[in-house]
C-alpha positions, 0 to 999 in steps of 0.5 A: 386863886389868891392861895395858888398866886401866894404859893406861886410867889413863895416857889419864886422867892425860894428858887431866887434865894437858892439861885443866889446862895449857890451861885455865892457858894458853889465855886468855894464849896466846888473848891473843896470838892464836894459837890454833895454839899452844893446840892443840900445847900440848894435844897436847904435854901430852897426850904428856907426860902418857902417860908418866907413870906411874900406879904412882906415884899408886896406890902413895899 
């Protein structure tokens, strides 16, 4: 159970953190035209965000 919650707070963290990058970056790369960036931005930053870990937020 305690392994589901942590995953659960990673997915979390990891969708608030591509939420927060695309909606910095998708109006300047959307600019340029290239919609295909925007989309590898999100899943790399949803990648990234996975690894974060949650201890570290819950700890504070």
């Amino acid at each position: 159970m305690n392994f589901i919650f942590m995953l659960l707070i990673r997915v979390v963290v990891a969708a608030i953190i591509m939420f927060c990058v695309a909606l910095t970056a998708s109006p300047i790369l959307t600019l340029i035209g290239s919609n295909e960036l925007v989309k590898a931005l999100c899943v790399i930053t949803f990648i990234i965000g996975l690894f974060i870990n949650p201890n570290d937020f819950l700890s504070k």
